[in-house]
Every structure is written in C-alpha cells, then in structure tokens.
C-alpha positions as CSV (number, residue, x, y, z in Angstrom):
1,X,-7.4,27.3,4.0
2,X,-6.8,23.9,2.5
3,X,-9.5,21.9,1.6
4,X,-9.1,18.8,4.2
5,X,-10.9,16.6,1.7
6,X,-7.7,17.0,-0.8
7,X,-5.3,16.6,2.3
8,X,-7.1,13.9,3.4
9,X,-7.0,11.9,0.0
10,X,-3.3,12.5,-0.7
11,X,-2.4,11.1,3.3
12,X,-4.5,8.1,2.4
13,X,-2.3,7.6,-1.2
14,X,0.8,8.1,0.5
15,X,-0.4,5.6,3.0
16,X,-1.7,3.3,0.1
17,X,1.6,3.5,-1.7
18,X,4.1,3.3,1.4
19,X,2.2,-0.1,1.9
20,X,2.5,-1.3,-1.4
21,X,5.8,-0.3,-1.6
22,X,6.6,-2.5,2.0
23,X,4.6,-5.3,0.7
24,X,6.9,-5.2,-2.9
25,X,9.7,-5.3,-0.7
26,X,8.7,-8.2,1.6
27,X,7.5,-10.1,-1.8
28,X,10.9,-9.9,-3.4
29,X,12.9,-10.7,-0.7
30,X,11.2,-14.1,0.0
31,X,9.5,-12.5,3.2
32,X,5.8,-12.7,1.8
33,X,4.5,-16.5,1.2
34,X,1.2,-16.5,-1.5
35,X,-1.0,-16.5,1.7
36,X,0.1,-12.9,2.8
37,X,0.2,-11.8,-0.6
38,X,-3.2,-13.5,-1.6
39,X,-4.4,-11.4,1.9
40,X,-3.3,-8.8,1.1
41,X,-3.8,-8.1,-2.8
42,X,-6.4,-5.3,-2.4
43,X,-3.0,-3.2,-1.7
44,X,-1.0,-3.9,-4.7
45,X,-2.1,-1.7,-7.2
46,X,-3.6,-2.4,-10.8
C-alpha cells in the first residue's frame, strides 16, 4: 500500500508548482500588477 503521507506531499507540490507556474505566466504577460504578486509571493518559490 502507498504511504498516503508521500501521496499526499507530492499532490500538494504539484499543486504548489502548477500555481507558481500560473502566477509566472500571468506575471509575464502583464496580467499580474505588484499588488497580486506582492499577495501572492508565499507561492513563488525561493
């Protein structure tokens, strides 16, 4: 059986890194003022 802890971390990264990834995308395309972005920072990862 899979450990549900592991599954439940790598759904949570995805998640993390599908947001990030929308974010990015929003940012370079002029979507995203600083506001959003300054909201939102605790998804762009260091």
């Amino acid at each position: 059986m899979a450990d549900t802890h592991a599954l439940a971390l790598d759904a949570m990264r995805a998640k993390g890194a599908a947001d990030a990834a929308a974010l990015a995308a929003k940012a370079v395309a002029g979507e995203a003022n600083a506001q959003e972005l300054l909201e939102k920072k605790s998804m762009i990862p260091t």
